[in-house]
C-alpha positions, 0 to 999 in steps of 0.5 A: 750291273745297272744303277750305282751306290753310294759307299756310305749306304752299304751296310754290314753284310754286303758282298764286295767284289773285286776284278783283278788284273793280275796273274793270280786274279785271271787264274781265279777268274778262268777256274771259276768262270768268272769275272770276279777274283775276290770278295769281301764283306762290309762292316759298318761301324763308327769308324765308317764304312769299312772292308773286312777281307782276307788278302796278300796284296793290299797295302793298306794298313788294318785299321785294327793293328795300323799294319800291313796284314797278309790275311784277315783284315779291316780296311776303309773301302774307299781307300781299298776301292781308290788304291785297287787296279780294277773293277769293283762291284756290290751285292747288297742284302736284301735284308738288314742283319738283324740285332743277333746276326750283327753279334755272330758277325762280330764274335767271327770277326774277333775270333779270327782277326788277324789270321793268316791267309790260306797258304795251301794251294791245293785247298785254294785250287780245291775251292774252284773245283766244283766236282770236288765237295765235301773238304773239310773245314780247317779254319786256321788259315783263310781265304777271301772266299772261305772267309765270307762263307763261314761268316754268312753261315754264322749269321745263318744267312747260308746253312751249311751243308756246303763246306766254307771251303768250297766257296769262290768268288764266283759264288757270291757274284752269281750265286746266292740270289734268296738273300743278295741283290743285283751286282752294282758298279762301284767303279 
């Protein structure tokens, strides 16, 4: 993890990733092998450079709704970056979405926005398994993970013979090398 970024310059799409210090987090990271326990994507827009994740434990407002969201929300990622209790890092695309990605980018935000996040554990521990394939994609709950899969799939940055569920953090630290750059520190 060489060289730094500053937050301003991330652009929509790029995976952020978070190291947890919690119980939950080093269980994530043990199952994944791992360092990273959650992911999100950043979106850009008028209101700055923003987080759009799927959590239980932020305790920040969705800029949305002004409320406290256990699932899918929008978040300023300095204040989520300021606030978190642990290590944070970056993948930035390698490639700007293009004008049609940004769309299928926005209509999947909309189309979820506000939704629950996974409340299953079996899928959750389904998702670090990776002799289990083939889960299918059930949509109406998510997890961080999940969540950044199915929108990368939107955006055809991913194709999708790999369910969304079986997506982890792990995956877009480690994996995904065609489109994402070099993990860099945040902080």
């Amino acid at each position: 993890m060489e060289g730094n970024v500053n937050i301003e310059d991330l652009k929509s799409g790029d995976v952020v990733l978070f190291s947890g210090k919690g119980f939950i987090s080093r269980l994530i990271q043990l199952a994944t092998w791992s360092p990273y326990s959650h992911v999100g994507l950043v979106l850009k827009d008028k209101r700055g450079t923003l987080l759009w994740e799927s959590t239980t434990l932020s305790t920040l407002p969705d800029i949305n709704t002004g409320e406290l969201t256990k699932g899918v929300q929008l978040v300023c990622l300095k204040d989520r970056i300021d606030i978190y209790d642990g290590k944070v890092a970056v993948r930035q695309l390698k490639t700007p979405l293009s004008a049609e990605q940004e769309a299928a980018y926005r209509l999947f935000r909309d189309e979820v926005r506000g939704r629950a996040y996974e409340k299953s554990k079996v899928a959750l521990a389904r998702s670090a398994i990776d002799l289990i394939s083939g889960q299918s994609e059930d949509l109406s709950t998510l997890f961080c993970s999940e969540m950044n899969a199915e929108a990368y799939q939107r955006m055809k940055l991913i194709d999708e013979s790999k369910s969304s569920a079986e997506y982890t953090p792990a995956d877009f630290a480690r994996s995904m090398n065609d489109i994402l750059g070099s993990l860099i520190k945040l902080n």
